[in-house]
C-alpha positions in Angstrom: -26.0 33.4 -8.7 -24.6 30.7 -6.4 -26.7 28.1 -8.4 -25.6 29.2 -11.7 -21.8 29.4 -10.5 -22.7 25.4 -9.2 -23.7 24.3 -12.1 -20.8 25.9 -14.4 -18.5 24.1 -12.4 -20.6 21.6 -12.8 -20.2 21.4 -16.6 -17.0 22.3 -16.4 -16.2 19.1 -14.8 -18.5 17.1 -17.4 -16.4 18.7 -20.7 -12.7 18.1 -18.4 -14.3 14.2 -18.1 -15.3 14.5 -21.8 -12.2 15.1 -23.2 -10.5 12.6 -21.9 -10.3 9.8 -25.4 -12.2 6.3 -25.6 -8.2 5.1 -25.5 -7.5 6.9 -22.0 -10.3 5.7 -20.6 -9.5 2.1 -20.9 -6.1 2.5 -20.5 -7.2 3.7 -16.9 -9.6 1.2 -16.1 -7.6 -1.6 -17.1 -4.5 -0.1 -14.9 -6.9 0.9 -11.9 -8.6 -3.0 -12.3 -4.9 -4.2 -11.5 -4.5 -1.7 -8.5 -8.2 -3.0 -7.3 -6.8 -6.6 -7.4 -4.1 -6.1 -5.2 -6.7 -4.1 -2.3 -8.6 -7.4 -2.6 -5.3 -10.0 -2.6 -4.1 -8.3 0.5 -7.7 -7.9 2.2 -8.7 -11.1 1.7 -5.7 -12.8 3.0 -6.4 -10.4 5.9 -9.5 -11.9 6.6 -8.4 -15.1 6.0 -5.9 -15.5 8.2 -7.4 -17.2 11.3 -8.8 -20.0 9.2 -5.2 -20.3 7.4 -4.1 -20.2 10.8 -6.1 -22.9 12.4 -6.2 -25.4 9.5 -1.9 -25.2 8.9 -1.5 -25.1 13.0 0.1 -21.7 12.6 0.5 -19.3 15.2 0.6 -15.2 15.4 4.4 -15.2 14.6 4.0 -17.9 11.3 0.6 -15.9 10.2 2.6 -12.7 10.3 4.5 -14.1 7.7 1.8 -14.5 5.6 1.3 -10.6 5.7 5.3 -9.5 5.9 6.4 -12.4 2.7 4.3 -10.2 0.8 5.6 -6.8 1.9 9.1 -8.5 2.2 8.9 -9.1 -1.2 6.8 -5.6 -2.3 9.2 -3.2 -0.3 12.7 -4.8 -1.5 12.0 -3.9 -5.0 9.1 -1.5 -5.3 12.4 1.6 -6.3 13.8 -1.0 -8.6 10.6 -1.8 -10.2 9.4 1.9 -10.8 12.8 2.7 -12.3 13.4 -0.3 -14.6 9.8 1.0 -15.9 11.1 4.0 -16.9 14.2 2.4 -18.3 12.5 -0.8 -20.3 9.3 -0.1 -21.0 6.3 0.1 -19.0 3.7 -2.1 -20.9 6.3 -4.8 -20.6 7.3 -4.6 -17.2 3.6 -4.2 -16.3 2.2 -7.1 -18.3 5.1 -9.7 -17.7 4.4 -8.9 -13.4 0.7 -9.3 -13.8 1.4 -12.8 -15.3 3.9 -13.6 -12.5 1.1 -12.7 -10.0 -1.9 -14.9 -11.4 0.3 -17.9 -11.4 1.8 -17.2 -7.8 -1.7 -16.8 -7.1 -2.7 -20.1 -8.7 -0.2 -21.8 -6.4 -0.8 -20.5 -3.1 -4.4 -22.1 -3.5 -3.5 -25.4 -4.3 -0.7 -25.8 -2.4 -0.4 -27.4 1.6 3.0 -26.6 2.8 3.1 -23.3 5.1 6.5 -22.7 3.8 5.8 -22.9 -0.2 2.6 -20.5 0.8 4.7 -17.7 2.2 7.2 -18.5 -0.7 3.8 -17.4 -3.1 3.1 -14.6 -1.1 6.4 -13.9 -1.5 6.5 -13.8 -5.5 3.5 -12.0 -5.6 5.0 -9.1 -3.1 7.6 -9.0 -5.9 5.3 -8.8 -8.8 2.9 -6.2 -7.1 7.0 -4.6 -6.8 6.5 -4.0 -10.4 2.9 -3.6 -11.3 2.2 -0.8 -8.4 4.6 1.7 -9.7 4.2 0.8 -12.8 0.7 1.4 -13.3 0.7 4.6 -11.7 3.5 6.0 -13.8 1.5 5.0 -16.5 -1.5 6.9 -15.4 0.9 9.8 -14.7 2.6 9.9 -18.0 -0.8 9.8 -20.1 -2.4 12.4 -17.9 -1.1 15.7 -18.0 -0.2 17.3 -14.8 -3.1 19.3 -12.8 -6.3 18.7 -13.0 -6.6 16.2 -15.5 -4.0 13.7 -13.6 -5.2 14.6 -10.2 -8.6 13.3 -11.5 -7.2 10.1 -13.0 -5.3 9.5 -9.6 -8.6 10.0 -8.0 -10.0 7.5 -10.0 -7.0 5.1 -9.3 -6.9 5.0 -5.7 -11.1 4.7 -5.9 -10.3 1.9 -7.2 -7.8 0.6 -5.3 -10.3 1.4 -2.0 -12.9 -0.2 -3.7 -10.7 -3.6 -4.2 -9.5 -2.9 -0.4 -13.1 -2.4 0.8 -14.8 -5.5 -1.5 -12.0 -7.7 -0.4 -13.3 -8.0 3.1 -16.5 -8.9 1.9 -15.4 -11.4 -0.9 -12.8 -12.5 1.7 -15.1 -13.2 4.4 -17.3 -15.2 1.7 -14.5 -17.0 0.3 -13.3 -18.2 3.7 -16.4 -19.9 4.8 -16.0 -21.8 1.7 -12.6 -22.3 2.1 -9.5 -20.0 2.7 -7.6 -21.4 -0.4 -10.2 -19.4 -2.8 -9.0 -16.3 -1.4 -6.1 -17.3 -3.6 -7.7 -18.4 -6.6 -10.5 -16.0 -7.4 -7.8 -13.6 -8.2 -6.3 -16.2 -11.0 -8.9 -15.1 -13.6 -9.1 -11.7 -13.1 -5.2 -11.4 -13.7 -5.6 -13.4 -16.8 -8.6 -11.1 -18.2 -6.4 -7.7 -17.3 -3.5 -9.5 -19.1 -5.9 -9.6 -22.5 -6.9 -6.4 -21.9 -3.5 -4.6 -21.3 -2.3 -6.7 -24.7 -4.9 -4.4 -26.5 -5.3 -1.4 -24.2 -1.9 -0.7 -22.8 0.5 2.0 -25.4 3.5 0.8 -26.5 6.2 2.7 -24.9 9.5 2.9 -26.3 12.2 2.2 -22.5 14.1 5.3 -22.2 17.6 5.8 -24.5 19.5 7.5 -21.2 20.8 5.4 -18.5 19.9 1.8 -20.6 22.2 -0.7 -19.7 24.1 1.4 -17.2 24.1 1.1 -13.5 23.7 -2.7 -12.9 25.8 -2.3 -9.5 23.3 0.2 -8.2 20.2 -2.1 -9.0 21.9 -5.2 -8.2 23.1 -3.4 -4.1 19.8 -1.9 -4.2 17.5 -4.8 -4.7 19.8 -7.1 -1.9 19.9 -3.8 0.5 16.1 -3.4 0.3 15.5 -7.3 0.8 17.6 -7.3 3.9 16.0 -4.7 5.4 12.8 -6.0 5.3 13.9 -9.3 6.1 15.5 -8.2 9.0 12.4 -6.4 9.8 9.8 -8.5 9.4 12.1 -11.7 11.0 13.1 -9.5 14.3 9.8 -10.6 16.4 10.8 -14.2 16.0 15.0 -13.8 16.3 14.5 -11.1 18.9 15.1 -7.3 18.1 18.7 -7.7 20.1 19.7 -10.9 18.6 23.1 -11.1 16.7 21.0 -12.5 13.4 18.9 -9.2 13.6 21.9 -7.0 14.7 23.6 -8.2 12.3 20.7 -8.0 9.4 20.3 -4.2 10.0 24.5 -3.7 10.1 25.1 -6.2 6.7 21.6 -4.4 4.9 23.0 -0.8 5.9 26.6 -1.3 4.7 24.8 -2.7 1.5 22.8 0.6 0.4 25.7 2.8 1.9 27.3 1.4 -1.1 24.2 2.0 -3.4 24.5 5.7 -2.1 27.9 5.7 -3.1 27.7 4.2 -6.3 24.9 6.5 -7.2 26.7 9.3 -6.8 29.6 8.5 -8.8 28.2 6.6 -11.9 27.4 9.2 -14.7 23.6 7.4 -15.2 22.2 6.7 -11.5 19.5 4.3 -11.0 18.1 6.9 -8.3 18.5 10.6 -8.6 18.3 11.3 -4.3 18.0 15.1 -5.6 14.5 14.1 -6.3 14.0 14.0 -2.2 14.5 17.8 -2.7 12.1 18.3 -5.2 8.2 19.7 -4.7 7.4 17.6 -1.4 8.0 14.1 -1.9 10.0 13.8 1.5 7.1 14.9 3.4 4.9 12.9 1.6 6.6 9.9 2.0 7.0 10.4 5.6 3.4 10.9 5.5 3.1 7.8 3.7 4.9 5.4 6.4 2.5 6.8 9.3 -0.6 6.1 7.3 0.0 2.5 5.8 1.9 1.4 9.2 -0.6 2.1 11.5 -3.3 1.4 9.1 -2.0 -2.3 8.7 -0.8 -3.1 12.1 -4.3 -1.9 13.5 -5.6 -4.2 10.8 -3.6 -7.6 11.8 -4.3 -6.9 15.6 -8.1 -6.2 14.9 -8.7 -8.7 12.6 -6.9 -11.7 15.1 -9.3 -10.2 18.1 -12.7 -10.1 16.7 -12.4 -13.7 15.1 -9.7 -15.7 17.2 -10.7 -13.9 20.7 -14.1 -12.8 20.2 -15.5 -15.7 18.0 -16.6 -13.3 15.3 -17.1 -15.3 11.9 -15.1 -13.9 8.7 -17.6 -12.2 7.5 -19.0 -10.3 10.2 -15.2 -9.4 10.8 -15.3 -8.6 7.3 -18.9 -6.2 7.5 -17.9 -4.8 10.8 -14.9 -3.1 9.1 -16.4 -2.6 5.5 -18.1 1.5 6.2 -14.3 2.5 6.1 -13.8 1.1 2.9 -17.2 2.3 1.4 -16.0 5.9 3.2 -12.9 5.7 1.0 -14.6 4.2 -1.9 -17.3 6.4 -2.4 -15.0 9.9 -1.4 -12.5 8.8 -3.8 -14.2 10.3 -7.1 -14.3 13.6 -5.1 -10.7 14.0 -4.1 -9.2 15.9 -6.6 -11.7 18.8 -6.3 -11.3 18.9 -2.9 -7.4 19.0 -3.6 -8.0 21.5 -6.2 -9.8 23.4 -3.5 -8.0 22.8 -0.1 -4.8 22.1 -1.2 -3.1 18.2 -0.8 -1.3 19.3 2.5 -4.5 20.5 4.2 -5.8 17.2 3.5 -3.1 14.9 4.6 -3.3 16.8 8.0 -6.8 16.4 8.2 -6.8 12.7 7.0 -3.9 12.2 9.7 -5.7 13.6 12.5 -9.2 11.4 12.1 -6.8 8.8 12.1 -5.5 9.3 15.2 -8.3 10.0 16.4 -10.0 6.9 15.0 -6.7 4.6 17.2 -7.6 6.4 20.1 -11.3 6.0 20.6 -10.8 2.0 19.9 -8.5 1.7 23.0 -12.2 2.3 25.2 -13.5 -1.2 23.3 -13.6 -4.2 25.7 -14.0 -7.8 25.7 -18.0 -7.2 25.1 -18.1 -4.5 22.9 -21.0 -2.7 21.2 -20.3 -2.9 17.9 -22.5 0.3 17.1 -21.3 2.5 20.2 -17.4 1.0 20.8 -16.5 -0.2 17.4 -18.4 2.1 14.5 -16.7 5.5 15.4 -13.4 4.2 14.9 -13.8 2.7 11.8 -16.0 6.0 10.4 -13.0 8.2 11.5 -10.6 5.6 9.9 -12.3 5.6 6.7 -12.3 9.3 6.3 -8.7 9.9 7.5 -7.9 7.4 4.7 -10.1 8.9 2.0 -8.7 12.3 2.5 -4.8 11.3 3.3 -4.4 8.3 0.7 -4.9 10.4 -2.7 -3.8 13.8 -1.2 -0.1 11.7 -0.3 -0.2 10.3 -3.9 -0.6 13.6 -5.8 1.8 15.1 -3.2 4.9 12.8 -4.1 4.3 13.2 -7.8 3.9 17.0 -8.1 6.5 18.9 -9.9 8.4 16.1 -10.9 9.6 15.5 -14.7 8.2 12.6 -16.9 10.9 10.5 -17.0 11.1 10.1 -13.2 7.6 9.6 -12.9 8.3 5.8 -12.1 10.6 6.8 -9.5 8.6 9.2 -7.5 6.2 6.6 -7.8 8.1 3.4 -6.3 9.6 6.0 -3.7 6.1 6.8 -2.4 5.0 2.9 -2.4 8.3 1.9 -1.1 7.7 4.2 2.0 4.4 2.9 2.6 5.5 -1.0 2.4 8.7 -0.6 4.3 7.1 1.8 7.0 4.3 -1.4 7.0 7.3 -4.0 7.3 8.8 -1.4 10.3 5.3 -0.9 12.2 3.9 -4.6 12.0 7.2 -6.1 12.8 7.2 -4.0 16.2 3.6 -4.7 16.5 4.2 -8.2 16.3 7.0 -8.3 18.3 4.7 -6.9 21.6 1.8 -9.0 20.9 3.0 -12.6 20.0 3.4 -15.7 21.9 -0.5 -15.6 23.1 -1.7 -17.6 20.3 -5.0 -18.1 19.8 -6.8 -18.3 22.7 -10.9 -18.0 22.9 -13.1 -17.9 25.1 -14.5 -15.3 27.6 -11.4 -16.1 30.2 -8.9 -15.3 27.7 -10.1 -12.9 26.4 -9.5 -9.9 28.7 -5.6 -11.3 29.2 -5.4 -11.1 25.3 -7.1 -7.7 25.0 -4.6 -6.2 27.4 -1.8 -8.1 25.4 -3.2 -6.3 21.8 -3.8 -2.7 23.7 0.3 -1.8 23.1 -0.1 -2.4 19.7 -3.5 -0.1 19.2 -1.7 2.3 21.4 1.4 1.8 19.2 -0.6 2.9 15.8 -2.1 5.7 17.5 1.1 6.7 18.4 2.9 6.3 15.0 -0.3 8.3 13.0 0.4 11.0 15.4 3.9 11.0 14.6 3.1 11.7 11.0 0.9 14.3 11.4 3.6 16.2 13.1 6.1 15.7 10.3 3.5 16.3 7.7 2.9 19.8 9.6 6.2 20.7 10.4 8.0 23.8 8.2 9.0 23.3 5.0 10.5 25.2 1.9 8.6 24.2 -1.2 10.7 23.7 -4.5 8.7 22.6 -7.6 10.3 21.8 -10.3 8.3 21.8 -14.3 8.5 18.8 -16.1 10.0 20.2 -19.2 13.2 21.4 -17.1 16.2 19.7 -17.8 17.7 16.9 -15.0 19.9 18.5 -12.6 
């Protein structure tokens, strides 16, 4: 009986997968390709960054920059570009970004000036602003909500792990040829998704309400967000009590105070904050900011130790971290049965705790570490805190909410996870910078014990999470055929 019950789900699955049109299926691979190019930009780079690092005679607080011009650039206008989706036209605003990226991307290979690099890592934060949220309120408006979109979304962030994962490969390749082509093998790939989207992408007609209204909200939004980060990301380098940084955080608040206030007076906001209310996108996106913070700053610490301190080459950096992406990866195509099963908070808490628990164990590595005893049960745990968390979050923030705020919900729940990024690296760099690059067995041990606040510090920030994400809270979903409140 337990057989036969197997396999009807079993089909059941098959006919849900088969019903889906020729159309919808390549209007989610070409969206997911684009959400796969950005896991292997920001991978790459990742890997890359020693090399970058040694041939520009840049040290930890200039090669943070290469990390933070892209989030600086993501974060500021991730809510304005999920929004002005909804309000011009999401084909447009996807395609024109994706074009914007492969020349940015064209650039930062060819170019030699540190400065002009960041500047490309910049523009592409910015254009990633626009395609992230984009393409998954694209995937959320042509999927209905349930089972059908939390199998798409599946799908999506597969694909986005799979771009993470292959990234560290590709990267570590790329970078024994040379860093620069971990900048131009995305330049072709951009240009084919362009093509496809051309042919691929619906036409969507931008939204009648709120066109043209609200240009004071966008306009203090967009400069509020970018002074945030700014000040964020800049604080290891100023110094968190400087007057520049004091006075970054005082100018940026007073700047979205006066968002909030024009928000709630114009007839047409740009953001409805009443959507923080809705289903549990405020948990979510709390959740969000614990997982991608810690994720990344446990990243940049790990990926400067095992090749600067260490002497790991890039790709054995690359392969030593790779099973957590393959975890994700291959787990991704399951998710939304196990949502459908356990239930997206259950997972999230789950996810959350291997996470931790991944942070903790790698505080026992040393400056001689067995890779398969010291190193490997982290990154196992890692992968599977990711693979259950990631999607769970996404379907999460999304739930309940109505059609024409899809892009919102969207940019919200990839603005929390670049600013929480921004927040966690910038505090992470702030306690391990200033040792440079040193090598060799002597240093070693000294530079282990400078990286161990910043392990200690992602532990400590997953662990927060988790505690929010299990906290109390009163559900309110709202159907996406009721009117806007």
């Amino acid at each position: 009986m337990t057989s036969t019950n197997t396999l009807e789900r079993s089909a059941e699955k098959l006919l849900d997968a088969v019903r889906w049109t020729r159309a919808q299926w390549l209007l989610l691979m070409v969206v997911c390709t684009v959400l796969a190019l950005d896991g292997l930009d920001v991978s790459m780079v990742g890997v890359a960054l020693p090399s970058i690092g040694h041939e520009l005679g840049l040290g930890t607080d200039s090669l943070q920059w290469i990390v933070s011009a892209y989030v600086l650039g993501y974060g500021s206008l991730l809510l304005l570009g999920g929004r002005l989706a909804d309000l011009l036209g999401r084909r447009r605003i996807f395609l024109i970004a994706l074009s914007v990226f492969a020349v940015a991307s064209l650039l930062g290979g060819l170019v030699n000036d540190p400065t002009i690099l960041i500047a490309t890592r910049f523009v592409k934060g910015l254009a990633a602003a626009f395609t992230a949220p984009t393409g998954f309120s694209i995937i959320t408006t042509n999927f209905a909500e349930g089972r059908e979109r939390n199998k798409a979304l599946s799908i999506f962030t597969t694909f986005g792990a799979s771009g993470f994962s292959l990234g560290l490969v590709v990267g570590g390749l790329m970078t024994s040829l040379s860093w620069r082509w971990t900048f131009l093998v995305s330049v072709p790939i951009a240009v084919a998704v362009v093509l496809l989207g051309l042919r691929y992408i619906p036409r969507d007609k931008p939204t009648a309400e709120n066109s043209g209204h609200d240009i004071w909200g966008a306009v203090t939004l967009a400069l509020g967000m970018l002074g945030l980060v700014y000040t964020l990301v800049s604080a290891p380098e100023k110094g968190w009590g400087s007057v520049a940084t004091i006075a970054g955080f005082a100018v940026s608040a007073a700047v979205l105070a006066a968002f909030a206030v024009i928000e709630n007076k114009v007839k047409h906001p740009l953001i409805r904050f009443g959507i923080l209310r809705e289903g549990w996108v405020a948990k979510a996106n709390l959740s969000a900011i614990g997982l991608f913070g810690s994720y990344l700053s446990f990243q940049f610490i790990v990926t400067l130790f095992l090749q600067s301190v260490l002497g790991w080459s890039p790709l054995g950096m690359a392969l030593a971290l790779l099973p957590a992406g393959l975890i994700v990866a291959t787990s991704a195509p399951f998710a939304d049965r196990l949502i459908d099963r356990f239930g997206a908070t259950t997972l999230i808490l789950t996810g959350l705790v291997s996470l931790g628990l991944g942070y903790v164990l790698f505080l026992r590595v040393g400056t001689t570490p067995n890779y398969v005893l010291d190193i490997l049960p982290s990154i196992i745990l890692l992968g599977i805190g990711f693979a259950l968390a990631f999607p769970s979050i996404n379907v999460q923030a999304t739930a309940g909410i109505r059609d024409s705020e899809q892009g919102l919900a969207a940019g919200l729940i990839q603005t929390s996870t670049q600013v929480g990024a921004a927040l966690v690296l910038a505090v992470t760099t702030a306690i391990v910078s200033g040792h440079g690059h040193g090598a060799g067995t002597a240093s070693a041990a000294a530079m282990l014990e400078q990286y161990r606040p910043g392990l200690i510090l992602s532990a400590a920030v997953a662990i927060a999470a988790l505690l929010v994400a299990a906290s109390p809270g009163r559900r309110r979903r709202v159907l996406t055929e009721q009117p806007a409140a």
